[in-house]
C-alpha positions in Angstrom: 26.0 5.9 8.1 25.7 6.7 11.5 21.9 6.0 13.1 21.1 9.3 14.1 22.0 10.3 10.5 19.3 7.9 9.1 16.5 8.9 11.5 17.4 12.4 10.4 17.4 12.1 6.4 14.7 9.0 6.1 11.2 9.4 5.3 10.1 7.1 8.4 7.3 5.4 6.4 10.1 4.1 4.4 11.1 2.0 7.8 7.1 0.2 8.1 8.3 -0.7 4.3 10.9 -2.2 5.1 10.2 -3.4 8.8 7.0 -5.3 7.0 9.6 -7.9 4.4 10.6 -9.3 8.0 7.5 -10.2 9.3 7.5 -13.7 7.3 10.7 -14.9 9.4 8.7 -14.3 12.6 5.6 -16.9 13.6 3.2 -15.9 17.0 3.8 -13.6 19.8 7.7 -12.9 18.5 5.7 -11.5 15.2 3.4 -9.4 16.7 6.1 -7.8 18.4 8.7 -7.4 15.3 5.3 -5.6 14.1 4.8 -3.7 17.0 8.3 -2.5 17.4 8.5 -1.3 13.7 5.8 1.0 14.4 6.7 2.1 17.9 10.0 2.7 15.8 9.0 4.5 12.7 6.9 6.8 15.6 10.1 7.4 17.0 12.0 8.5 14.1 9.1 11.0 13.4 10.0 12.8 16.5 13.2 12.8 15.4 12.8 14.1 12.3 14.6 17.8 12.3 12.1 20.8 11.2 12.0 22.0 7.7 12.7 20.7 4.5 15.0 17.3 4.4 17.9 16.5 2.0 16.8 16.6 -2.0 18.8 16.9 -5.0 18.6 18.4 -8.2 17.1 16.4 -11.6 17.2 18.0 -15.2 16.3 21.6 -13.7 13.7 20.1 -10.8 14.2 20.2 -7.1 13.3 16.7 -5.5 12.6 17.1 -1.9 11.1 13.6 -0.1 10.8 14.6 3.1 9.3 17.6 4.7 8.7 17.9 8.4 7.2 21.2 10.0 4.4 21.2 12.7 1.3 20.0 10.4 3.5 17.5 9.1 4.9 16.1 12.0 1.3 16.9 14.3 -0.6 14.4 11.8 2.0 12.2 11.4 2.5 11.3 14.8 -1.3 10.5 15.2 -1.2 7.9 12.0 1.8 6.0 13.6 0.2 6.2 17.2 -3.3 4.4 15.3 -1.1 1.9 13.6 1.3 0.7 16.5 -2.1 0.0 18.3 -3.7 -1.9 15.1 -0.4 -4.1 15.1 -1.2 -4.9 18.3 -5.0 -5.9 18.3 -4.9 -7.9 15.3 -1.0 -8.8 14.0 -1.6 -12.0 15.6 -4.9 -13.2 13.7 -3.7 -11.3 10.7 -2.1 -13.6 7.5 1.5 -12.2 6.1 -0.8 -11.5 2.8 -2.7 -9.3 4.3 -0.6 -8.0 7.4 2.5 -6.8 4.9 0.1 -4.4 2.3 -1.5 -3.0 6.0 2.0 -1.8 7.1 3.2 -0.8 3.5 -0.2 1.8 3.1 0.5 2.7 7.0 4.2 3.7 5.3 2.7 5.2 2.5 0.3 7.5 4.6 2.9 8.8 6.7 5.2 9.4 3.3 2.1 11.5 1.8 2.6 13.7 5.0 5.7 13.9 5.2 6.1 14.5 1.5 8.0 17.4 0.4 7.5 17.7 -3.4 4.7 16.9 -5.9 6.7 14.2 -6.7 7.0 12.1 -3.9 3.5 12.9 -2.8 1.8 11.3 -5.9 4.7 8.0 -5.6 3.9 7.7 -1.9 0.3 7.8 -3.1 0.4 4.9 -5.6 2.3 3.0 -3.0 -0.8 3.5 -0.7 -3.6 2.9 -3.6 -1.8 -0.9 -4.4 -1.4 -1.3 -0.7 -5.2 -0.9 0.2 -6.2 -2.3 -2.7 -4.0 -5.8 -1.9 -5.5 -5.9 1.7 -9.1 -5.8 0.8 -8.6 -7.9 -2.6 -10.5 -10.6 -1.2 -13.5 -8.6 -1.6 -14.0 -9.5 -4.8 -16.2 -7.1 -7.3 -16.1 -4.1 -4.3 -12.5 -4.4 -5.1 -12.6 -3.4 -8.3 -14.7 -0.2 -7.9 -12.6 1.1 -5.2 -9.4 0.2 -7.5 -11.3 2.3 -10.8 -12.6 5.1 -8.4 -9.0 5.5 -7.1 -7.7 5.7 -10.5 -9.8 8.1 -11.4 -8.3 10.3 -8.2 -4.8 9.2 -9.0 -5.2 10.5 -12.7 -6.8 14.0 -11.6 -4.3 14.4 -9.1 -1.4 13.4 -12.0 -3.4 15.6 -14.5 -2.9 18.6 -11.5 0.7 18.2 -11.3 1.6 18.1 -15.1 -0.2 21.3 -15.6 1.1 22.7 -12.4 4.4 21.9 -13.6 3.7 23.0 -17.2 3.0 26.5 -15.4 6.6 26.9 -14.6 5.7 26.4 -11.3 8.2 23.4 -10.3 7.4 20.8 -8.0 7.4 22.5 -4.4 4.4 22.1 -2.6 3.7 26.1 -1.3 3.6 26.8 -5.4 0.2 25.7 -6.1 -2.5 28.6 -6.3 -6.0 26.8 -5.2 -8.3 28.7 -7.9 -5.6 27.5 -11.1 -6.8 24.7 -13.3 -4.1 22.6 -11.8 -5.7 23.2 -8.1 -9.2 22.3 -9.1 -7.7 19.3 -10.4 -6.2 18.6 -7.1 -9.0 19.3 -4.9 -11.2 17.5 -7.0 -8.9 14.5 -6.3 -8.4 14.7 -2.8 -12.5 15.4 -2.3 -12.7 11.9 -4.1 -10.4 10.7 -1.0 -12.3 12.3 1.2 -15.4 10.4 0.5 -16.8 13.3 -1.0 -20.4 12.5 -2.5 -21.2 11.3 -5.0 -18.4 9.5 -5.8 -18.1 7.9 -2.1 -18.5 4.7 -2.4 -15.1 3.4 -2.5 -15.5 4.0 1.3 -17.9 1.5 1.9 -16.2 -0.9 -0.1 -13.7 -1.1 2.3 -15.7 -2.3 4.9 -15.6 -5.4 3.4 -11.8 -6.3 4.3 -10.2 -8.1 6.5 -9.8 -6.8 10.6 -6.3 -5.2 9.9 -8.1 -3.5 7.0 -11.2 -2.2 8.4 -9.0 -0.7 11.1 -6.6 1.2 9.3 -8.0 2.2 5.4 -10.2 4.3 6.4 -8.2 6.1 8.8 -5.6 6.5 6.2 -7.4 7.5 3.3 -9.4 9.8 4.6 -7.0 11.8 6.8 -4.2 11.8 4.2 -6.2 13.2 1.8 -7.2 15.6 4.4 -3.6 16.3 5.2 -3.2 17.6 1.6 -6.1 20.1 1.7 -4.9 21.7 4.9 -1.6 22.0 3.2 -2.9 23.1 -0.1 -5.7 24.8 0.3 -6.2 27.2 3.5 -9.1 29.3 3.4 -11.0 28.3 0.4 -14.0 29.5 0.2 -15.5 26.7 -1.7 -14.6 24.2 1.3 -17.4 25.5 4.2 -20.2 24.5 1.8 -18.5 21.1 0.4 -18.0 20.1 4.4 -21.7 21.4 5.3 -22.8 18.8 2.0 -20.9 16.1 2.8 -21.9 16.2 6.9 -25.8 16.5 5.9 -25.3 13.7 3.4 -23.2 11.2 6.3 -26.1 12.0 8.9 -28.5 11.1 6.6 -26.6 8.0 6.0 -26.3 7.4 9.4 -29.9 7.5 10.7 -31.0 5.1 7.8 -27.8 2.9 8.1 -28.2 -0.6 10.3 -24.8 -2.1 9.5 -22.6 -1.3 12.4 -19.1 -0.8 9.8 -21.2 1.9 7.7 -22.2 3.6 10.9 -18.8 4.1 11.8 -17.8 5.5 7.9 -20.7 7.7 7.8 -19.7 9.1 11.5 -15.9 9.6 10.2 -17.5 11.2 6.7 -19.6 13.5 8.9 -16.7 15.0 11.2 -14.0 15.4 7.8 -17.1 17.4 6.4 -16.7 19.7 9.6 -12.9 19.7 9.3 -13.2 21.5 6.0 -15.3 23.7 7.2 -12.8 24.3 9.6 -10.4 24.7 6.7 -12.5 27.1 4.7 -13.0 29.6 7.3 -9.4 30.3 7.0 -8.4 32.2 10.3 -5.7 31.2 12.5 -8.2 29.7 14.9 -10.1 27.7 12.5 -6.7 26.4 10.7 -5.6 25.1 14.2 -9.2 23.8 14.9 -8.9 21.8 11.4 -5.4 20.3 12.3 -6.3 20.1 16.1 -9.2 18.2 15.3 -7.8 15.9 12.7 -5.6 14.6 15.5 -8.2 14.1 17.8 -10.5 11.6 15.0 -7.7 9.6 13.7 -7.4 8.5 17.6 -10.7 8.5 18.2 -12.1 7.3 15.5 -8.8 4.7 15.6 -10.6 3.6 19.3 -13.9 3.2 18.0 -12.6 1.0 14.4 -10.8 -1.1 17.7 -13.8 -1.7 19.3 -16.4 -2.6 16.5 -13.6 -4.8 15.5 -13.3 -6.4 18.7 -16.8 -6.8 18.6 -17.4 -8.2 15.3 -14.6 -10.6 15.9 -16.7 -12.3 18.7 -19.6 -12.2 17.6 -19.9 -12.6 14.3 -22.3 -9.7 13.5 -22.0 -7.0 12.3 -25.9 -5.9 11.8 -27.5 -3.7 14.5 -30.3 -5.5 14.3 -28.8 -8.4 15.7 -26.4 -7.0 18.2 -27.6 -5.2 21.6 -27.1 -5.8 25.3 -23.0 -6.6 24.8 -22.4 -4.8 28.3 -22.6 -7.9 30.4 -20.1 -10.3 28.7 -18.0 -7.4 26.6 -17.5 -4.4 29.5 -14.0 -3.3 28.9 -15.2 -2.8 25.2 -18.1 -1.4 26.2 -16.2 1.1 28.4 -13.6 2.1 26.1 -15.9 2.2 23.1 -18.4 5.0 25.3 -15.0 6.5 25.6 -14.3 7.3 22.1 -18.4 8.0 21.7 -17.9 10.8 24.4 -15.5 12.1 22.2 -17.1 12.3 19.2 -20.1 13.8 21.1 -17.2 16.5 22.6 -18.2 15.8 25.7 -15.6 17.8 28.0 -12.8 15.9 29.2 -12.7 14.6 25.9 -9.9 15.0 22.9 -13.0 15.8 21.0 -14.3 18.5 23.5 -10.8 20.8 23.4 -10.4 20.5 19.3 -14.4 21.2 18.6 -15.0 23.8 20.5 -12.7 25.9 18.6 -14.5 25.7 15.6 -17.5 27.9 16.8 -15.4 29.9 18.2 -13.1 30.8 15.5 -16.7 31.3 13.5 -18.1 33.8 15.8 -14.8 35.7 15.8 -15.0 35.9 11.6 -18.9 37.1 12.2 -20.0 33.9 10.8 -23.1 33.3 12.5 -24.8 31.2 10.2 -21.9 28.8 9.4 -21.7 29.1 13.7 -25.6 28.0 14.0 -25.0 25.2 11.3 -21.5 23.8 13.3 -23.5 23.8 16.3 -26.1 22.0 14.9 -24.2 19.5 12.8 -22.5 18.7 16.1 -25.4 17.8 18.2 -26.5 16.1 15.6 -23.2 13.6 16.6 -25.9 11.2 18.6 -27.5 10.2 14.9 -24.2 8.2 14.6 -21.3 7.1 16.7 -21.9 9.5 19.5 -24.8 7.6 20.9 -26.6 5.7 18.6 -23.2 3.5 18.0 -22.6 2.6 21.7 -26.7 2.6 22.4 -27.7 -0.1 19.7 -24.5 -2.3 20.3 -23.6 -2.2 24.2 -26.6 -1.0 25.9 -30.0 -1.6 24.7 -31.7 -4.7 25.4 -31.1 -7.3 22.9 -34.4 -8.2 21.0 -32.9 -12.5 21.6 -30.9 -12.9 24.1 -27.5 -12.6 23.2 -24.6 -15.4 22.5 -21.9 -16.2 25.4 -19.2 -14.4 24.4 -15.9 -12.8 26.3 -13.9 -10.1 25.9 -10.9 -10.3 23.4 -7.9 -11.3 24.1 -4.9 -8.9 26.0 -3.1 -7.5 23.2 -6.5 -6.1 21.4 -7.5 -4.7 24.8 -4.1 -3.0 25.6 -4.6 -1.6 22.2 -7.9 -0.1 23.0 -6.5 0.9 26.7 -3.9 3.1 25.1 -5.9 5.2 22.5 -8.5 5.3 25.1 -6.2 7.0 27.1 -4.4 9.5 24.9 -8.1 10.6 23.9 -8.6 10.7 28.0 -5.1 12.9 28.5 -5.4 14.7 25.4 -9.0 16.2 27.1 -7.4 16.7 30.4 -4.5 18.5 29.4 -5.2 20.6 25.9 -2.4 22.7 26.1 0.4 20.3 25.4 -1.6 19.5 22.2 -2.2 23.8 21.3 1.6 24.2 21.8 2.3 21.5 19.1 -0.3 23.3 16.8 0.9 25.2 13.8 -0.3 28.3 14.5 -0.7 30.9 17.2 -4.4 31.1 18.2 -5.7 29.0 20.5 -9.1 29.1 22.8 -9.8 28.6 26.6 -11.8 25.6 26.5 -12.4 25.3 30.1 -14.2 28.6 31.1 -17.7 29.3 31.8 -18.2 31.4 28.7 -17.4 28.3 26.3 -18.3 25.2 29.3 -22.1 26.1 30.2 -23.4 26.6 26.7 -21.9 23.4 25.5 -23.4 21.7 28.0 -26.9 22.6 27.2 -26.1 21.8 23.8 -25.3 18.2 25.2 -27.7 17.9 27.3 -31.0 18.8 25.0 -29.2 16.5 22.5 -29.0 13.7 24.6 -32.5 14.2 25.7 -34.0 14.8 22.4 -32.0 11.1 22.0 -33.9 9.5 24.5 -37.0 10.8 23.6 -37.0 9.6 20.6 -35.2 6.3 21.1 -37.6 4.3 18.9 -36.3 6.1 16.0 -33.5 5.2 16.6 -34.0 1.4 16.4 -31.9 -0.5 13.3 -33.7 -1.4 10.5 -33.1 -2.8 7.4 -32.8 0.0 4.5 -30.7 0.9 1.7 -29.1 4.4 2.5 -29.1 6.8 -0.6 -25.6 6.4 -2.2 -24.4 7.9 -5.4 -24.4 4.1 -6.6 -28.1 4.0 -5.9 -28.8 6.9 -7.8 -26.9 5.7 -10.9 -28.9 2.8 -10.7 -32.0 4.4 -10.6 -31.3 6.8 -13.0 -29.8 4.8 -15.3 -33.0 2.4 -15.0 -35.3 5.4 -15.1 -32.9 6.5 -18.3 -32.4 3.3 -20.1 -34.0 3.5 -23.1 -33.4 7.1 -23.9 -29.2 6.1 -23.5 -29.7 3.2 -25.2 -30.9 5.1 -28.2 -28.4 8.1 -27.6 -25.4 5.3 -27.5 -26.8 3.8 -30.9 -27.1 7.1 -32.3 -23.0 8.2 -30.6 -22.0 4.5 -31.7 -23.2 5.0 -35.5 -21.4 8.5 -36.1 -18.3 6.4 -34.6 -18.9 4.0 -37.4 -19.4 6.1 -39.9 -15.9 8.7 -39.4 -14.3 5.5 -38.5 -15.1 3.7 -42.3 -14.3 7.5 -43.8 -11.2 7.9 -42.2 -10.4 3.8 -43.7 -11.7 4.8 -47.1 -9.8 7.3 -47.4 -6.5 5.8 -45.8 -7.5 2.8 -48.6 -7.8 5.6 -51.1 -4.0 7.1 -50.6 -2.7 3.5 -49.8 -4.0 2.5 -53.3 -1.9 6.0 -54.7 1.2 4.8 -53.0 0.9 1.5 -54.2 -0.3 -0.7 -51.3 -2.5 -3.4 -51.6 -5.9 -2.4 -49.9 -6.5 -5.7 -48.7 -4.1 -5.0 -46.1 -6.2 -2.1 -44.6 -9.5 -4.4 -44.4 -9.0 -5.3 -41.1 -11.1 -4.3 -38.0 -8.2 -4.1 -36.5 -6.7 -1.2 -38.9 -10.1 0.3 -38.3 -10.1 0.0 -34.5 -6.1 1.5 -33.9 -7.7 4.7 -36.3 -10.3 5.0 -33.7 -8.2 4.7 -30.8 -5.5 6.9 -32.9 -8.1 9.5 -33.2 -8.8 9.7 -28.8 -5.3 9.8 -27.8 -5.0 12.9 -30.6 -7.9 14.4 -29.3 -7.1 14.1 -25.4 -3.3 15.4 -26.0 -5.0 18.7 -27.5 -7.2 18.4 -24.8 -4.8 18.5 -22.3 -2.6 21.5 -24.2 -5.4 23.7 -24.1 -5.9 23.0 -20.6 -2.5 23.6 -19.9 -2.3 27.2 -21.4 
């Protein structure tokens, strides 16, 4: 099989799988550059990828189709592997084989959850990038574990969404799924999980705690694959403006109370996906291409900014804000690159983030949606409570409250990897149109008139000053952000003896139908002939029990189905 044949009919994740097994026969600079090239390569066979649906085959009356590669596909796609050529290059040199192989397998997986043609290969690509996460931040110990149940518990709603999609006569092609069917919720309510949609977000933070390569990359991943799905899947819902609105008001909160420097950055990403949904729900052509234009922009963005806290963690040692400030002396390529990627956050013009955002209100006041127009606005000023200015402020500019520890600037490869995102986010701002031609669909805006220019501007400008103004409240401290973990806590400590008492009183009827049903299996084994001795067992008992779920979630399922 001819090269160009296999760049045409392979998913290219399938190459970082593969390209990762040689990593172990490669030991310093020579492996940084295997891992390099393999992702400079698997970006290459994306743009070679031919539009439309790949090869597939038929299996027992099911069309299996891996690969699919139209403009959305193809647009996100191309961001992912442009944020994971430049983590190979920061970190594949400081990075373990144990850790290094997982990152490149769930950077393979990501792309194959784009690129996915069929139900099937979406939720397989999936599992693939669940075990790889889960193996790069495994030395996290406990935090591990949530994020592996929490991720389950997505996986299984987004299994449960396929079998009843399938059971609908529907088939397994992706454009069959009608958002408002049991088998949609089911989905949505998967990917909002992935999307670190509150309350069940704090799989999110858990990921902080992995290694560099990790911290990078997961979030990136997770959240903009499973963002990738909802633009696929569900264009114009109308739910999705007031999910985005919730789970923007509940980062910002975050943000403002938040003094660990990784959290910052995950309540900043959480913040932006809220207003990409937004972006989804409106459902126009301009706010579709806002929502895919503007995912771009974040993962390389946001891809800059996970570069530079690295970088700075990694020479420090901190990563509180309350111990970090005044980095600008001895860090100011980091400190240069990482105001880069704050500017565009903040859509600042000549930004990425300037020429994707500003569609957004636009496409709003063309639908007559003022007040979701006022609330974008808002919600986008609001930008300097996290990584817009308060990220670059606490860590790079303000005076230090000790004087801070020597330290230089990483080493060449980690700052060629900032370099280049910092430019695309740079070129991407100065030239918009090469990015609207790529978008999916027609409508575009004029970023770069006085109409849209001077009022943004303002916007900027009181938001910057209102910033300044109130600097001191802006100071880390130490507090405990409201999660959905802390309010189980709470309520559960608030609740405890009133569950205690209604487990007691749930765990006694078990008892009691559980000793009927083995009476009365006792009863008819005695008819038959069989010793009853045999059925004393708790184990006989405990099989009846778990006999008696499995029944009653198949029947649960059935009627779902119908």
């Amino acid at each position: 099989m001819s090269i160009d044949s296999l760049l045409n009919n392979l998913p290219p994740g399938l190459w970082l799988l593969g390209g990762a097994l040689l990593l172990p026969l490669a030991r310093g600079w020579a492996r940084t550059a295997l891992a390099v090239l393999v992702s400079l390569w698997t970006l290459y066979a994306i743009t070679q990828l031919p539009t439309g649906l790949g090869p597939g085959w038929q299996w027992y009356g099911y069309q299996f189709t891996p690969l699919l590669a139209d403009q959305l596909a193809r647009l996100l796609a191309l961001a992912l592997a442009l944020t994971i050529a430049a983590a190979m290059l920061f970190c594949a040199a400081r990075t373990p084989d144990r850790v290094l192989l997982p990152a490149l397998w769930a950077g393979g997986a990501a792309l194959g959850v784009i690129l996915a043609g069929d139900f099937v290969s979406l939720f397989l690509a999936w599992q693939i990038l669940i075990l790889a996460t889960a193996l790069v931040i495994v030395a996290a110990g406990a935090a591990s574990l949530r994020y592996l149940w929490l991720q389950c518990l997505a996986s299984l709603l987004l299994l449960a969404a396929i079998m009843v999609h399938v059971h609908a006569g529907h088939g397994l092609n992706l454009n069959g799924l009608t958002p408002g069917s049991p088998a949609g919720l089911l989905l949505l309510a998967a990917m909002l999980i992935n999307v670190a949609g509150w309350p069940l977000s704090s799989w999110l933070t858990d990921a902080q705690d992995s290694p560099e390569v990790g911290l990078i990359l997961l979030p990136v991943l997770l959240i903009y694959s499973a963002l990738y799905v909802l633009l696929r899947l569900f264009p114009g819902h109308e739910a999705l403006p007031v999910i985005g609105f919730i789970l923007t008001g509940y980062a910002l909160v975050n943000a403002v109370l938040e003094n660990d420097l990784r959290r910052l950055l995950l309540d900043a990403m959480v913040a932006q996906a809220g207003l990409t949904l937004v972006a989804l729900g409106l459902g126009s052509e301009l706010s579709l291409n806002a929502a895919v234009a503007w995912s771009v922009a974040q993962i390389l963005y946001f891809g800059l900014l996970w570069l530079t806290a690295a970088a700075v963690i990694r020479q420090t040692g901190q990563y509180r804000l309350t111990r970090l400030g005044g980095l600008f002396a001895s860090m100011p390529l980091t400190a240069a690159v990482a105001s880069i990627g704050a500017l565009a956050v903040l859509a600042v013009p000549l930004t990425s983030g300037y020429v994707t955002t500003i569609m957004l209100p636009t496409a709003a006041l063309d639908l007559g949606r003022d007040g979701v127009w006022f609330l974008l606005v808002a919600a986008s000023a609001a930008a300097v409570l996290h990584a817009g200015l308060r990220y670059p402020w606490l860590v790079f500019f303000r005076r230090a409250a000790a004087a801070p520890a020597a330290v230089s600037e990483v080493a060449l490869p980690a700052r060629l990897a900032m370099l280049g995102l910092a430019f695309l986010t740079l070129i991407i701002g100065m030239a918009p149109c090469a990015l609207y031609r790529l978008l999916p669909y027609g409508a575009t805006c004029a970023p770069y008139t006085a109409a849209q220019l001077l009022p943004w501007l303002q916007l900027l400008v009181f938001a910057v000053l209102t910033f300044a103004l109130c600097a001191h409240l802006h100071a880390a401290r130490p507090r405990t952000p409201v999660s959905g973990d802390w309010l189980c806590r709470r309520g559960l400590a608030l609740l405890g003896p009133l569950a205690a008492a209604t487990a007691r009183t749930l765990v006694r009827g078990v008892q009691r139908s559980g000793f009927w049903l083995l009476a009365r299996c006792r009863a008819l084994a005695g008819a038959a002939g069989y010793r009853t001795a045999e059925l004393n067992s708790r184990a006989v008992l405990a099989l009846t029990a778990w006999l008696l779920l499995w029944l009653l979630a198949v029947v649960g399922l059935g009627v779902l189905a119908r």
